[in-house]
RODO-2510 file (C-alpha; in nm, 4 decimals, decimal comma):
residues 520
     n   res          X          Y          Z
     1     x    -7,8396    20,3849     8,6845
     2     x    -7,5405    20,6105     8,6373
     3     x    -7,4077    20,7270     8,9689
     4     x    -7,2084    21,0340     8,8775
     5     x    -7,2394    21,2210     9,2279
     6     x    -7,1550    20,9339     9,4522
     7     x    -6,7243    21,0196     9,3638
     8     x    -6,4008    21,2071     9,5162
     9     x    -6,3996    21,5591     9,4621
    10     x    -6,2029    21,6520     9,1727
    11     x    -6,0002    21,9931     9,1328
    12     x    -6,2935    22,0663     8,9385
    13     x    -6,5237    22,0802     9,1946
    14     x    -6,2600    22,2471     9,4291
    15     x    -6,2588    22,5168     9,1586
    16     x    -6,6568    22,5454     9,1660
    17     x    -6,7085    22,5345     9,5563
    18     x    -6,4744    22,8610     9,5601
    19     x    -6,7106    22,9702     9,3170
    20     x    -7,0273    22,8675     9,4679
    21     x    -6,8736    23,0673     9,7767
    22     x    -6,7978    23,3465     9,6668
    23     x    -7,1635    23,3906     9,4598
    24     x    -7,3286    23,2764     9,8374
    25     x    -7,1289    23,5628     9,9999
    26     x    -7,2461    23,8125     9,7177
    27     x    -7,5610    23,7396     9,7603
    28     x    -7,6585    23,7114    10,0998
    29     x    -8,0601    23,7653    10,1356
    30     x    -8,0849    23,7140     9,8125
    31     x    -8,1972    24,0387     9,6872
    32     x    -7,9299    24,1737     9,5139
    33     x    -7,9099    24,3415     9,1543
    34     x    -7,7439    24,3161     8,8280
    35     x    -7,5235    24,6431     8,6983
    36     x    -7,6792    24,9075     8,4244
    37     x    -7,5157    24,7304     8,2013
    38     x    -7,7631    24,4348     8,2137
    39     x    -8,0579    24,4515     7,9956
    40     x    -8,2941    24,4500     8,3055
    41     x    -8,1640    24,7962     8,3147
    42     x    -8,2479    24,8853     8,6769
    43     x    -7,9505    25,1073     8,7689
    44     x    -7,8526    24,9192     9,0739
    45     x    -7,4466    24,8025     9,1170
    46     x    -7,4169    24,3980     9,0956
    47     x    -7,3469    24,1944     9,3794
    48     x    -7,1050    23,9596     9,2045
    49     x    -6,7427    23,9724     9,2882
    50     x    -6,6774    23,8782     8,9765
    51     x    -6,6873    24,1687     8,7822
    52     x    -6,3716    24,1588     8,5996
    53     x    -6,4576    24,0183     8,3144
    54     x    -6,3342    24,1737     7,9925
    55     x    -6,5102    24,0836     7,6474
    56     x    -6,3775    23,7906     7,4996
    57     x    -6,1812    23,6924     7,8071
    58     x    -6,2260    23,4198     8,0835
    59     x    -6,1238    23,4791     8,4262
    60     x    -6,3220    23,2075     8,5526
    61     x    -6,2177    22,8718     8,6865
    62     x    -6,4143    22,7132     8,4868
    63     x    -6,5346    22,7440     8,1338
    64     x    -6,8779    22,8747     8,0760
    65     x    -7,1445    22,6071     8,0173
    66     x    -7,5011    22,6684     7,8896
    67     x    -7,7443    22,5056     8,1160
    68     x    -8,0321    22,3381     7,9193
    69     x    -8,3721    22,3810     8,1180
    70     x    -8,7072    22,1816     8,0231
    71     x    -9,0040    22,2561     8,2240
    72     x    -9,3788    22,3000     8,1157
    73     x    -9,5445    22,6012     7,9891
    74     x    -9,6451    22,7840     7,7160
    75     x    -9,3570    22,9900     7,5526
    76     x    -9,3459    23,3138     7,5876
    77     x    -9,3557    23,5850     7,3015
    78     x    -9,0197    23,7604     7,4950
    79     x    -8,8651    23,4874     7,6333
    80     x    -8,5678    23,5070     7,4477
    81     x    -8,5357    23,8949     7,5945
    82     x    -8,5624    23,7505     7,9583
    83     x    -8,3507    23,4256     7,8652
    84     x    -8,0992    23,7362     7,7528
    85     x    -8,1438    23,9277     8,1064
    86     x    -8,0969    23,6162     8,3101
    87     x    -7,7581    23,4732     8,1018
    88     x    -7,6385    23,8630     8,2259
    89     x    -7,6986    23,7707     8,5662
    90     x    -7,5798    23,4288     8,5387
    91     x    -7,2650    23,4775     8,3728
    92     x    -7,1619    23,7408     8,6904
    93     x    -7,2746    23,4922     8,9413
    94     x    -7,1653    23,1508     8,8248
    95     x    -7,0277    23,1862     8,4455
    96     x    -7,3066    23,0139     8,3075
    97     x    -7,6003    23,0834     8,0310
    98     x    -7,9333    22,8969     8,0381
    99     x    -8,1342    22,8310     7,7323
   100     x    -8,5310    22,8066     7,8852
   101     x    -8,7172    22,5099     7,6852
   102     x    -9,0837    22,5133     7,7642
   103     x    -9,2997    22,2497     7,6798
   104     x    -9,6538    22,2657     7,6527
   105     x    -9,8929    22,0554     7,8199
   106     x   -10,0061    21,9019     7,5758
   107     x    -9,7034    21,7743     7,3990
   108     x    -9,5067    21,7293     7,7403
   109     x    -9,5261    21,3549     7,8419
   110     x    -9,4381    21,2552     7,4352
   111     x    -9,1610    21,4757     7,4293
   112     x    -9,0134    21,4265     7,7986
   113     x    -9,0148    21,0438     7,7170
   114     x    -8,8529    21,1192     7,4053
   115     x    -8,5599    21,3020     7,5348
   116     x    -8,4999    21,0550     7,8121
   117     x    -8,4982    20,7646     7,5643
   118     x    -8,2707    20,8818     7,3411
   119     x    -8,0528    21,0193     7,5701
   120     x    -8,0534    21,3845     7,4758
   121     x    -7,8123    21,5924     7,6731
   122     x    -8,0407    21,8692     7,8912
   123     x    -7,9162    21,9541     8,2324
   124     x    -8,2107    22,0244     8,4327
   125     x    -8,6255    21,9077     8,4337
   126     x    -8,9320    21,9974     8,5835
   127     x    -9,0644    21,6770     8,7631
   128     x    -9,3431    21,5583     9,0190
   129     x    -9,4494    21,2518     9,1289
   130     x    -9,7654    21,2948     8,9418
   131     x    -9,5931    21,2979     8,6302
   132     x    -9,3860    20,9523     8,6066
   133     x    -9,1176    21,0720     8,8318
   134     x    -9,0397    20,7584     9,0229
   135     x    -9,0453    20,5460     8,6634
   136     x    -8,8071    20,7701     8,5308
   137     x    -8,6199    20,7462     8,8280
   138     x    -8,5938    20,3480     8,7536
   139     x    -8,5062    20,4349     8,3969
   140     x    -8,1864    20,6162     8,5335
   141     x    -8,2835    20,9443     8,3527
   142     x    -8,2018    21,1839     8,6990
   143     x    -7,8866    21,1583     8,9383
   144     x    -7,9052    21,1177     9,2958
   145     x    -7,8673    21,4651     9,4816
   146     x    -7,7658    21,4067     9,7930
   147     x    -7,4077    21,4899     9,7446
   148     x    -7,4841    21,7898     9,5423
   149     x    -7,6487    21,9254     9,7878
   150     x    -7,4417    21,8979    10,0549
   151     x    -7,2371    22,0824     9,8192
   152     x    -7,4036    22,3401     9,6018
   153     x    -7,7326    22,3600     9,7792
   154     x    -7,6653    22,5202    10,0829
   155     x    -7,9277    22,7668    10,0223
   156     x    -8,2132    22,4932     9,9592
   157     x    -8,1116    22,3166    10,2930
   158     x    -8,1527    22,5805    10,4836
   159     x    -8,4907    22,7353    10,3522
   160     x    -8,6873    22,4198    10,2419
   161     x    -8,8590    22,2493    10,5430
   162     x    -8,7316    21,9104    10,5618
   163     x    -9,0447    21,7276    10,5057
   164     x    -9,0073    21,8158    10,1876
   165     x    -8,6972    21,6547    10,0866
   166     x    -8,7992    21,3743    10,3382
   167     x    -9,0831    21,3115    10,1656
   168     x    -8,9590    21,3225     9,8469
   169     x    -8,7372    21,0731     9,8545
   170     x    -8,6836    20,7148     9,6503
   171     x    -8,4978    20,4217     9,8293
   172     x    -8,3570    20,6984    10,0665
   173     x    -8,2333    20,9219     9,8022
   174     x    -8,3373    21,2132     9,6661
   175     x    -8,3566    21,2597     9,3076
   176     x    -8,4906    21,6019     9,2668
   177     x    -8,5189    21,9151     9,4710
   178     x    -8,8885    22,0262     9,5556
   179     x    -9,0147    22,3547     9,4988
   180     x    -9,0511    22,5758     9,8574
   181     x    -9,4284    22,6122     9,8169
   182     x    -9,7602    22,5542    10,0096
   183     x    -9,7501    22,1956    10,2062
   184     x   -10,0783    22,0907    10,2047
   185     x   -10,3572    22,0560     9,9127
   186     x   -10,6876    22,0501     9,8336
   187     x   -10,9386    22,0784     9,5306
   188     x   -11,2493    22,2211     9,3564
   189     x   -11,3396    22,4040     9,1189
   190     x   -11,2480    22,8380     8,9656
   191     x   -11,5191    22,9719     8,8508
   192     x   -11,6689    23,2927     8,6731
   193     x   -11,7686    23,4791     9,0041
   194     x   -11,8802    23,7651     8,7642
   195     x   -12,1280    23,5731     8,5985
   196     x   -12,2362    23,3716     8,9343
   197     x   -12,3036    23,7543     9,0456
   198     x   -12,4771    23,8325     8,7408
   199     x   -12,7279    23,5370     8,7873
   200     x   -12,8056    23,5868     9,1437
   201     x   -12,6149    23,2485     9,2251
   202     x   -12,5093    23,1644     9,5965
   203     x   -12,2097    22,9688     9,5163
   204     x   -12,1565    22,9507     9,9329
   205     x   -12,4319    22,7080     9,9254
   206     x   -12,2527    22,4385     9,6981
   207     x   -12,0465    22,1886     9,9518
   208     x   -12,0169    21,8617     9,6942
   209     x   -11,9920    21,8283     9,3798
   210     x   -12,3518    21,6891     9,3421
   211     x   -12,4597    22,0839     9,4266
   212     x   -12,2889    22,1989     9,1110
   213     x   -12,6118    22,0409     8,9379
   214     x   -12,7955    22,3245     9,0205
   215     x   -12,5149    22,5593     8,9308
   216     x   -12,4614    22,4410     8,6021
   217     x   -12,8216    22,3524     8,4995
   218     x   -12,8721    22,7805     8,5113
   219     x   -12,5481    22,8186     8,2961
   220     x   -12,7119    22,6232     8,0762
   221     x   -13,0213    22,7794     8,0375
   222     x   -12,9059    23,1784     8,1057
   223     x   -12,5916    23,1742     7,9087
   224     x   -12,5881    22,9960     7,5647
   225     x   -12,2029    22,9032     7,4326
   226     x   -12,1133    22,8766     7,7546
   227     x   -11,9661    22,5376     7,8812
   228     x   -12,0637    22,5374     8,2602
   229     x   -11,7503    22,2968     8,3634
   230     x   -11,4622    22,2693     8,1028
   231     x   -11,2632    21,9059     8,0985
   232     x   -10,9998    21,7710     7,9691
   233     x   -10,7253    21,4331     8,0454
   234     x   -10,6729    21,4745     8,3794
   235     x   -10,8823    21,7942     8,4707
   236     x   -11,2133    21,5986     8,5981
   237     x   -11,3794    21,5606     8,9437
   238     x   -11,2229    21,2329     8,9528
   239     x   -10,8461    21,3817     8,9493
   240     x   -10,6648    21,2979     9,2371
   241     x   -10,6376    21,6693     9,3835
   242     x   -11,0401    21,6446     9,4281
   243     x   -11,0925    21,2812     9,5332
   244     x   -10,8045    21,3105     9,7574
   245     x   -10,6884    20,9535     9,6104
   246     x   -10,3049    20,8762     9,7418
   247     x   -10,1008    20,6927     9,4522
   248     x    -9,8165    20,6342     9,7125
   249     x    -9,6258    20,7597     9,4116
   250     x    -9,6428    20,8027     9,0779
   251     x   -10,0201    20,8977     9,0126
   252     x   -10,0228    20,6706     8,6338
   253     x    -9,9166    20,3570     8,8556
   254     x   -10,2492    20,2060     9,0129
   255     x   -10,2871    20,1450     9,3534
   256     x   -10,4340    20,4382     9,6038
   257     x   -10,5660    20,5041     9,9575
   258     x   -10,7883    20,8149    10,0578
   259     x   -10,5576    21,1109    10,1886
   260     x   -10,8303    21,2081    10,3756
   261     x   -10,8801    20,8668    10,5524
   262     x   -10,7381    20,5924    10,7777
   263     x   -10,7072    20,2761    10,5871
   264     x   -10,4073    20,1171    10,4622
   265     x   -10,5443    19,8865    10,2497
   266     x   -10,4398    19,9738     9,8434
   267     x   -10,7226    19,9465     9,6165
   268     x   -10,7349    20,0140     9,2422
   269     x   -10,9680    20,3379     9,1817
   270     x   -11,2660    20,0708     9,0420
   271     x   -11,2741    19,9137     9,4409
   272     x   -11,3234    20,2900     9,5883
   273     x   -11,6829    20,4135     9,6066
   274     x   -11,5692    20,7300     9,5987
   275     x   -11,3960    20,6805     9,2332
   276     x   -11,7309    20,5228     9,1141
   277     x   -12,0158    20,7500     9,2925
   278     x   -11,8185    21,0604     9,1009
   279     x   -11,7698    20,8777     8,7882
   280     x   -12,1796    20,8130     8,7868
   281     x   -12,2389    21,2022     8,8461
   282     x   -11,9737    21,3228     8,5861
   283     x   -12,1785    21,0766     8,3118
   284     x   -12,4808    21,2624     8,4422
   285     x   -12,3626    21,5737     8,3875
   286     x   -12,1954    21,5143     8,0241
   287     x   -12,5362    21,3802     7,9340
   288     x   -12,7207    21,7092     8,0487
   289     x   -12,4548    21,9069     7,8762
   290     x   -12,2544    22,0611     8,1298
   291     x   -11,9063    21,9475     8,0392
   292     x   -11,7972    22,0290     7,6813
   293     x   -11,8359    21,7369     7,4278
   294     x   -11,4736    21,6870     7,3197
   295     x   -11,3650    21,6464     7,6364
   296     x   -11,2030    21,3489     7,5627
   297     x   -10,9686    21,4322     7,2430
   298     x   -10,9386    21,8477     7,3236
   299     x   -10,5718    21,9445     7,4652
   300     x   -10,6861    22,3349     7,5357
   301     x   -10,5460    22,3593     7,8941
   302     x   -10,7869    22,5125     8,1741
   303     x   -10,6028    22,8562     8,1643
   304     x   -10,6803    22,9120     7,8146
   305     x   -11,1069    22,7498     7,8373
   306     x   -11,1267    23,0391     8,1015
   307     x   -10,9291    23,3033     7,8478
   308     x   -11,1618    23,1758     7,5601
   309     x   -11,4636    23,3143     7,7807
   310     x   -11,6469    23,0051     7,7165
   311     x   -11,6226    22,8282     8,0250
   312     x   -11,7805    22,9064     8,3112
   313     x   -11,5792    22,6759     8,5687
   314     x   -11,2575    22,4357     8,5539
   315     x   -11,1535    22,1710     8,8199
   316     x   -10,7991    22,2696     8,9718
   317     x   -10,5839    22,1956     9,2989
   318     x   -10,6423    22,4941     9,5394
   319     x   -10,4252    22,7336     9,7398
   320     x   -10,4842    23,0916     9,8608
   321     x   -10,4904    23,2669     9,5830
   322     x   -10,5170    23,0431     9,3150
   323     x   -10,8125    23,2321     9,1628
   324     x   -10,6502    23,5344     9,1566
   325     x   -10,2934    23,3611     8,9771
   326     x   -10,5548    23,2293     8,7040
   327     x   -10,7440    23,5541     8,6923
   328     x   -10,3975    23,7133     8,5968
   329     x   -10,3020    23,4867     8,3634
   330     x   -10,6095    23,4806     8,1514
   331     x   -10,6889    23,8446     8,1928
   332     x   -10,9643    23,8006     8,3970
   333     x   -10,8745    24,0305     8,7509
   334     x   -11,1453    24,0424     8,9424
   335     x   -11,3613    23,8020     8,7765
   336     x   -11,2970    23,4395     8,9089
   337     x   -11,3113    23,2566     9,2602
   338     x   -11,2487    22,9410     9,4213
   339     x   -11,4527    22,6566     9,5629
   340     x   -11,3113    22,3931     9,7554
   341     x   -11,4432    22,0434     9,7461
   342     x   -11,2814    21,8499     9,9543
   343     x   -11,0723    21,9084    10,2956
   344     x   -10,7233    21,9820    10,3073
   345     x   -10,4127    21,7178    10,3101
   346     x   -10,1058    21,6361    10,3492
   347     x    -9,9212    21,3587    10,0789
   348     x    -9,7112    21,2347     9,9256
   349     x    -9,8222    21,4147     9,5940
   350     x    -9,7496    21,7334     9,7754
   351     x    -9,3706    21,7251     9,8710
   352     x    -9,2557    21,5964     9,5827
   353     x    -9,6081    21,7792     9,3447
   354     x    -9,3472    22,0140     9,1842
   355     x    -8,9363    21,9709     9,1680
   356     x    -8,6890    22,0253     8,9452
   357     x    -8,4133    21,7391     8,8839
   358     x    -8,0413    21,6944     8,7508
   359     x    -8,0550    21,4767     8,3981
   360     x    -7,7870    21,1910     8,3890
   361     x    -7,6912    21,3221     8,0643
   362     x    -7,5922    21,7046     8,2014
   363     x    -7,2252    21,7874     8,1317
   364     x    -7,1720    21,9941     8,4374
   365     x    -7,4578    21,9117     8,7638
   366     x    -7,2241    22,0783     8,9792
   367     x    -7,3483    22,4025     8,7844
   368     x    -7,7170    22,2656     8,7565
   369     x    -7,7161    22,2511     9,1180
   370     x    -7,5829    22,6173     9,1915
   371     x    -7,8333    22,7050     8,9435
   372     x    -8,1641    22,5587     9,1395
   373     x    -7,9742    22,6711     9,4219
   374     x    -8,0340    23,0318     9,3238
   375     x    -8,3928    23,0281     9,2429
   376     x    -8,4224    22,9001     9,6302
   377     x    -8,1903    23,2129     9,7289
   378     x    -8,1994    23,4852     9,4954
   379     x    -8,4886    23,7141     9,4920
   380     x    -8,3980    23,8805     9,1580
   381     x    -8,3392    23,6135     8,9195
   382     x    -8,6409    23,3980     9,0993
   383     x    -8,8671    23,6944     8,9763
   384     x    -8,6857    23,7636     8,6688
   385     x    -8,7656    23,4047     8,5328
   386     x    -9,0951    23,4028     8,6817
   387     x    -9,2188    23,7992     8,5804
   388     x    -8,9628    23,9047     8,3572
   389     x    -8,8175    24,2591     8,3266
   390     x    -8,9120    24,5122     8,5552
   391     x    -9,0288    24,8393     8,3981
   392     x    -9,1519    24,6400     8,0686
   393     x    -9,3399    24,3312     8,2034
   394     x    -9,4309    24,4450     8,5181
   395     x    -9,3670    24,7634     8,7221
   396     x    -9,2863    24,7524     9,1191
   397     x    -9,5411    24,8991     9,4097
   398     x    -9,3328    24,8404     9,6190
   399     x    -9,0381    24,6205     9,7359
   400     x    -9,3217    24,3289     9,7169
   401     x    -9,5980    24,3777     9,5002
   402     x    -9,6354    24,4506     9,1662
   403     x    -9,8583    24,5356     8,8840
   404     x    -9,8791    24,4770     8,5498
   405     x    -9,8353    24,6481     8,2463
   406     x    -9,9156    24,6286     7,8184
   407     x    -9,6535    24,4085     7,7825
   408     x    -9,7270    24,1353     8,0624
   409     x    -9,8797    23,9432     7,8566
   410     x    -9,5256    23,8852     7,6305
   411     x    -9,3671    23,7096     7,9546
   412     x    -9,6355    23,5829     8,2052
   413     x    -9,5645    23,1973     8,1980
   414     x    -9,7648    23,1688     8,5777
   415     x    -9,5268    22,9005     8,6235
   416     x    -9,4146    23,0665     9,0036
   417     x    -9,5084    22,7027     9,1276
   418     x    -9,2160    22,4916     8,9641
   419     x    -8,9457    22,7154     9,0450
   420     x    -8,7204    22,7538     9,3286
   421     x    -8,8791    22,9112     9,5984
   422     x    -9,2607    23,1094     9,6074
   423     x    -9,2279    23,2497     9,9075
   424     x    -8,9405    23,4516     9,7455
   425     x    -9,2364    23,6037     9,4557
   426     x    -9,3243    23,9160     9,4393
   427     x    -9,7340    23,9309     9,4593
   428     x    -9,9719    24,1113     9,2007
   429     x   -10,1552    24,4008     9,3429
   430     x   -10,4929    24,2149     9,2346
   431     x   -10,3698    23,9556     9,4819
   432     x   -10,3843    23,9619     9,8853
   433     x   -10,0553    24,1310    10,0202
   434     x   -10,0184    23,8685    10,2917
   435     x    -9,9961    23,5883    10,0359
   436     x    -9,7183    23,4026    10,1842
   437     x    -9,9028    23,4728    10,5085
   438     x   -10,2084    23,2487    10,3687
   439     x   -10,0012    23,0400    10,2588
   440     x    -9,8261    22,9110    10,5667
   441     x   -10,1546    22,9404    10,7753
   442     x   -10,2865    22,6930    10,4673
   443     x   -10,0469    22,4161    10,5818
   444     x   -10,1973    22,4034    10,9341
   445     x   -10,4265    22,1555    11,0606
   446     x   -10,4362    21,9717    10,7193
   447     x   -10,5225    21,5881    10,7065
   448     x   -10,1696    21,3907    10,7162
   449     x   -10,2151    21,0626    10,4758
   450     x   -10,1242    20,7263    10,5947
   451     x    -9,9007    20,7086    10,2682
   452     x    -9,6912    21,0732    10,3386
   453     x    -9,3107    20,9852    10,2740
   454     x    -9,4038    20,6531    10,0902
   455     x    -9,3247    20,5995     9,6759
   456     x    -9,3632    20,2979     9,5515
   457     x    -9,0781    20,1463     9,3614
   458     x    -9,2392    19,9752     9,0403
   459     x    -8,9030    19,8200     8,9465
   460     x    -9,0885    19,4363     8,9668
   461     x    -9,3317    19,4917     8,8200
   462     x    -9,2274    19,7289     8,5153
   463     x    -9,4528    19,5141     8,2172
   464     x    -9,7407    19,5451     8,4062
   465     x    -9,7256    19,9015     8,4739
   466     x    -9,6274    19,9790     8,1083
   467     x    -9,9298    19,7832     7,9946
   468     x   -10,1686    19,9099     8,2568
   469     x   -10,0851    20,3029     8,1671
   470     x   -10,1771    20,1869     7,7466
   471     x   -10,5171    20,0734     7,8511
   472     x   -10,5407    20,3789     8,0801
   473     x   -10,5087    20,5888     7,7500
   474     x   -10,7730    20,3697     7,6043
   475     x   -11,0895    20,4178     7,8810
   476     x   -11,0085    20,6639     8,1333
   477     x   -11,0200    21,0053     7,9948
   478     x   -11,3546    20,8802     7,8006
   479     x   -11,4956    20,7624     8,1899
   480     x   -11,3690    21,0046     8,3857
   481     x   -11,4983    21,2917     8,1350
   482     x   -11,8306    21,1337     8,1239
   483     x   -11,8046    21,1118     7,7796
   484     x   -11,9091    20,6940     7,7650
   485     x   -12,1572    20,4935     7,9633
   486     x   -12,0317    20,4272     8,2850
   487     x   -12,2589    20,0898     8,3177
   488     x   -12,0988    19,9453     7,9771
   489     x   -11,7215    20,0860     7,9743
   490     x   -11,6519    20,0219     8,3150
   491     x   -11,6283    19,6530     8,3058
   492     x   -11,4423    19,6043     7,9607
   493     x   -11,2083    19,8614     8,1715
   494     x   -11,1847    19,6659     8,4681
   495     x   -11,1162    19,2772     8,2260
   496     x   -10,8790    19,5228     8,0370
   497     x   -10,7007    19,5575     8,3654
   498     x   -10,6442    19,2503     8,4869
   499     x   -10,5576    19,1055     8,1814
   500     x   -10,2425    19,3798     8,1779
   501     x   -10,1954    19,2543     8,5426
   502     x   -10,3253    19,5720     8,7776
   503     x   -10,3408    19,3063     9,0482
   504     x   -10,0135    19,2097     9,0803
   505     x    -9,9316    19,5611     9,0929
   506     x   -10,1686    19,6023     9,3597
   507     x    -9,9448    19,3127     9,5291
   508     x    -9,6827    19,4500     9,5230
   509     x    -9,7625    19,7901     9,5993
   510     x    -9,9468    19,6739     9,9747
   511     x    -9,6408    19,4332    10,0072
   512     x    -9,3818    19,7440     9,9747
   513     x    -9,6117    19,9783    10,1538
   514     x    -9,6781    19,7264    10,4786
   515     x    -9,3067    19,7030    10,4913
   516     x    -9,2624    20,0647    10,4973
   517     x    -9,5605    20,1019    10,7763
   518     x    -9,3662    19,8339    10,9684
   519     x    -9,0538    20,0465    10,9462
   520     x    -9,1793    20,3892    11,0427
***
């Protein structure tokens, strides 16, 4: 792959370490304003030294440069108001612009592949191991870090717990910078608590997902049009944030062990009982109607089933406070709560579940990394990319919580969890004030996997994996929503497999990881 950080230091980057200096000495604590002048408009003198610039002149020592930023999410109606706000800020701290390119979920993997196969010039991407990160690692599409950070990143070395980066990295390098969020992980279900109230049902009784029979069997009957668990690719009881199943990796490459157990031994998902036991109870509960029929083909995400008012639950990845983030962003305050089911861990998946990395085709990474930089370090433009303007998309409590107004919903992406770092967010006043608290008392006594700091490299065996993932698209939304007959499907899924050579992926996976057990 290109190796673009890994050279001597140039005048250029001279020039943009006094830079990067002079923004970290502005800006110490991070929570420092932009000037009236700005369009957030909040009265309070800018930090930045660097206030001498007059229109159409650069004082600079560099040019400007427009950072391109792909992530996913749903654009926003005034994004181009807040992209406006932040290029104010920007251009004070480190004469740059960004233009913000969301992608929705839907379209994302098509359209990320896309860009990194034709070699389109962006500067920075949302990644995560779940999400090909270590393939497109192998194709050479992000730069190694390490450099950069040692340089630029100051701010992220200092905040972000280690195991993070640790655990995040590929061959010893690190290829993206993880977001400062909760450490451990575990999954089950948001639900309507409103209508659970409504019906008289004890959700504190439901412990597996076998108990959500009963649940869902009185949806059914007491509230016609109403899906009692919404699905979708990916969002099923067999995801990996509910079965707890460790891809060592990237989560499309096959091979797992249980986070939550003690074996070492890689299986594909057909080998775990687990995998199978929950496939047989999804089929059952497709068949009595629970889970909505076009489960398999429909790309509404979970955020916007619950906005519809049409479904009563969705599977999800907990945290504190992830029903009340939802509950925000579908307008439902008040109305939804969380059910774990499963016990918490500790992976792989979770240091390097959300990070942001450096394309090989940006122009200027020594300004991509001062950029991620800030959203570790800078309280205002963390929030002001994650809430928008204050006094039109949301209006302050106090120096930590806010609350919303008539025009949240024009920016409200809820995408706090890619970006930077959360523990720098300012909370909702529908959510718990000691947030962050929960948060950190979350990542205590979770379950450590055997796997944590391991991702395979799938180099060797590259066919395989490519024609493993196209019979993936074939069988296992269709199985995993419920939506076929496990008894009949499953074994033309498992032939399908083998013939696109899942076991010597397998091979090589244990052979990598045994080496890497052997090492520790």
């Amino acid at each position: 792959m290109t190796r673009r950080t890994r050279r001597p230091i140039r005048a250029k980057n001279l020039l943009l370490a006094c830079l990067f200096l002079l923004c970290a000495c502005s800006n110490q604590g991070g929570a420092e304003r932009p000037s009236t002048s700005n369009a957030a408009g909040n009265g309070i003198e800018s930090a930045s030294p660097l206030t001498a610039v007059q229109e159409g002149e650069d004082v600079y020592p560099m040019k400007s440069y427009t950072l391109k930023f792909v992530y996913t999410g749903a654009p926003q109606k005034d994004e181009e108001e807040v992209e406006s706000a932040i290029n104010d800020y920007l251009m004070a701290k480190i004469n740059a612009k960004i233009d913000l390119i969301p992608i929705d979920w839907g379209p994302w993997n098509d359209k990320v592949n896309l860009m990194i196969a034709s070699r389109e010039m962006v500067d920075i991407l949302f990644t995560a191991q779940w999400n090909k990160h270590a393939v497109n690692v192998s194709k050479g599409a992000f730069l190694e870090l390490d450099e950069l950070l040692d340089q630029y990143g100051q701010g992220i070395l200092q905040s972000l717990d280690p195991v993070f980066l640790a655990g995040a990295k590929i061959n010893g390098k690190n290829y993206a910078v993880p977001t400062n969020k909760e450490l451990a992980a575990q999954g089950g279900i948001v639900y309507r608590k409103d209508i659970a109230d409504e019906l008289g049902i004890d959700m504190s009784q439901v412990k597996t997902i076998e108990d959500l029979d009963a649940v869902y069997q009185i949806i059914l009957e007491k509230k016609p049009g109403m899906t009692p668990i919404y699905m979708k690719q990916g969002e099923t009881f067999n995801a990996h944030y509910i079965g707890n199943f460790d891809a060592l990796g990237d989560t499309s490459i096959p091979g797992i062990i249980l986070k939550d157990g003690e074996s070492t031994q890689i299986k594909p998902t057909y080998e775990e009982e687990r995998y199978v036991k929950t496939l047989r109870i999804t089929r059952q509960f497709y068949q009595k109607g629970y889970i909505n029929k076009d489960a398999t083909t429909n790309q509404t995400m979970n955020n916007d089933a619950l906005r519809s008012g049409d479904a009563f639950s969705i599977t999800s990845a907990l945290k504190p406070g992830k029903d009340e983030e939802l509950a925000i962003q579908s307008g439902l305050a008040g109305k939804l709560a969380q059910l774990a089911l499963n016990v918490k861990t500790i992976a792989t998946s979770e240091t390097a579940g959300s990070m942001l990395a450096i394309s090989s085709t940006s122009q200027d990474p020594e300004r991509a990394m001062m950029f991620i930089n800030m959203l570790h370090t800078d309280v205002y433009l963390n929030n002001l990319l994650n809430y928008g303007i204050e006094g039109k998309h949301y209006e302050k409590v106090n120096e930590h919580v806010i609350r919303p107004t008539p025009n949240t919903p024009g920016y409200n992406p809820g995408t706090n969890w890619m970006f930077g770092n959360q523990f720098l967010n300012y909370v909702w006043d529908s959510e718990k004030a000691d947030k962050w608290d929960l948060f950190r008392d979350f990542n205590q006594n979770a379950k450590i996997s055997p796997g944590l700091g391991f991702v395979f490299d799938g180099t060797q065996v590259r066919a395989e994996v490519a024609a493993v993932v196209n019979v993936d698209r074939q069988y296992q939304t269709a199985l995993e929503t419920g939506s076929v007959d496990v008894d009949q499907v499953l074994p033309e899924y498992i032939e399908s497999l083998k013939a696109a050579g899942i076991e010597k992926i397998i091979a090589e996976k244990q052979k990598q990881f045994d080496q890497f057990l052997a090492n520790k």
